[in-house]
C-alpha positions as CSV (number, residue, x, y, z in Angstrom):
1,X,-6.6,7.4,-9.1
2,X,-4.5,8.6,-5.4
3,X,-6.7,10.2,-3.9
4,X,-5.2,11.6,-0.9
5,X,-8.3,12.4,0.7
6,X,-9.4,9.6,0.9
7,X,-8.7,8.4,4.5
8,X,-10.3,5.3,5.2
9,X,-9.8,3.0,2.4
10,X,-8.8,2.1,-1.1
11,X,-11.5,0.9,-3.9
12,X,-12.0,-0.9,-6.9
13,X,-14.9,-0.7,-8.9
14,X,-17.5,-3.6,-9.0
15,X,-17.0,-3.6,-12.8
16,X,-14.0,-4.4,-12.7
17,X,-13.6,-7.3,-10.3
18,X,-17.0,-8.7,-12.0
19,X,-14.8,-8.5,-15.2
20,X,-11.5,-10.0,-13.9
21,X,-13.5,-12.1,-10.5
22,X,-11.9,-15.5,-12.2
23,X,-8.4,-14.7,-11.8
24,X,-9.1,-12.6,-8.6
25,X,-11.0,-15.8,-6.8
26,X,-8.8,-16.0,-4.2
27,X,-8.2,-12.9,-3.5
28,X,-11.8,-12.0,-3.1
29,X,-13.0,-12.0,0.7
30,X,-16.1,-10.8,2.3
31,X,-15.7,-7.8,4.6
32,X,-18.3,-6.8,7.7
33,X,-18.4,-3.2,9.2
34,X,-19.5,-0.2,8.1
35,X,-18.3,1.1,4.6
36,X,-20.5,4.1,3.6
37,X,-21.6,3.5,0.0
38,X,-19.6,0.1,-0.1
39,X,-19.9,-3.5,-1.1
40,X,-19.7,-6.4,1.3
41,X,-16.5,-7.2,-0.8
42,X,-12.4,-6.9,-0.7
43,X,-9.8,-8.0,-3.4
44,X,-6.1,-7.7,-2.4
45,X,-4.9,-6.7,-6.0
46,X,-0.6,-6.4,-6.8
47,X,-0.3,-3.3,-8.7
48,X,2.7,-2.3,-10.8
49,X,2.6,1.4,-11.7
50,X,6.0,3.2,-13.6
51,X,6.7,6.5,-13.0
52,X,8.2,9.2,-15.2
53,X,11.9,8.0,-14.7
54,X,11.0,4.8,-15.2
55,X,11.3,3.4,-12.1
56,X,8.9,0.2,-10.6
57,X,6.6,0.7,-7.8
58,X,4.8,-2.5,-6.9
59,X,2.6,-3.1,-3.8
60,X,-0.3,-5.4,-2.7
61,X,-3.5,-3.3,-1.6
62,X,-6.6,-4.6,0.1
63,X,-9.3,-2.9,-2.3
64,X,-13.2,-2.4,-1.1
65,X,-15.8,-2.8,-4.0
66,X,-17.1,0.2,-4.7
67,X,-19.0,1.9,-7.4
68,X,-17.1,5.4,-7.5
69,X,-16.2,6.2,-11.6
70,X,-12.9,5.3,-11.2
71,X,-11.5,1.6,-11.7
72,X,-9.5,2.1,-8.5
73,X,-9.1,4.7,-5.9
74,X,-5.7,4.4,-3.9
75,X,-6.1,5.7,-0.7
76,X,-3.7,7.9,1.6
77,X,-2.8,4.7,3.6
78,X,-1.7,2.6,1.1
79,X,-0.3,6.0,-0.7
80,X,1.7,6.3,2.4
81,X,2.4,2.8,3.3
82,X,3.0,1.1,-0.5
83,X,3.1,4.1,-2.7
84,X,4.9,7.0,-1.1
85,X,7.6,7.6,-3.1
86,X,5.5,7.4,-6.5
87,X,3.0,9.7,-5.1
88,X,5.8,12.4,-3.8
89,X,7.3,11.8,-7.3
90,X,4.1,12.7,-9.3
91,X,3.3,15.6,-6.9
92,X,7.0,16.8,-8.0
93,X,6.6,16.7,-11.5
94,X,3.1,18.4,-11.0
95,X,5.0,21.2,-9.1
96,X,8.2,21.6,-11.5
97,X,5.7,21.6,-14.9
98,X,3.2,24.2,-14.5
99,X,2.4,23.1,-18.4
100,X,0.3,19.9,-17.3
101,X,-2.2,21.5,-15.7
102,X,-4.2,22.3,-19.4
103,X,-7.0,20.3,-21.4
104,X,-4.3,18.1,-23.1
105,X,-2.7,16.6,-20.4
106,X,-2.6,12.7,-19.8
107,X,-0.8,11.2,-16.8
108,X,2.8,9.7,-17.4
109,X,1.8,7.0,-14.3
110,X,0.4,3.7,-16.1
111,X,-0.3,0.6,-15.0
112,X,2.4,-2.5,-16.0
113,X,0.8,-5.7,-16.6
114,X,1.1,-8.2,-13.6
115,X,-0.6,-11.3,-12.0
116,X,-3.5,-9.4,-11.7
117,X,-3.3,-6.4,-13.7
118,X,-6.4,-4.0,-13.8
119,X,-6.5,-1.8,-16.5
């Protein structure tokens, strides 16, 4: 998920780096300060995501651990400082197709498998 209101950090969901913590070892580092409802964990994940021309946007992202109901939550840090142009491309095609805003809709942004891709 971007999540452009979300101003402090990005997340990853415990889950998920229980699931994947083998390949993700050594990207795994304890963290120390105060993240409201957070772990005491990081993972600096690679993420490959494809937008609806087809073109690549790939970025590494520190990620806290954190319970939230999404796998991952990009933040608007690394939305501005990895992901800018996907982000100002999906908020385009949200604004030139009035028609995706309904019960059947299903986002055209997908993850491509990488190193260590989270699904």
């Amino acid at each position: 998920m971007f999540d452009s209101g979300a101003l402090h950090a990005s997340y990853i969901d415990p889950k998920v780096v229980t699931r994947y913590r083998k390949a993700l070892r050594s990207k795994i580092t304890p963290i120390r300060g105060s993240v409201t409802l957070g772990d005491s964990e990081a993972v600096q994940v690679y993420l490959e995501f494809k937008d609806d021309e087809g073109k690549l946007h790939t970025g590494t992202v520190n990620l806290v651990v954190f319970e939230s109901g999404s796998h991952i939550i990009i933040a608007l840090p690394d939305i501005a400082r990895v992901f800018g142009d996907l982000f100002l491309c999906m908020v385009r095609t949200a604004m030139d197709n009035t028609g995706l805003f309904n019960e059947n809709y299903s986002p055209s942004v997908r993850v491509i498998t990488g190193p260590y891709c989270i699904r």
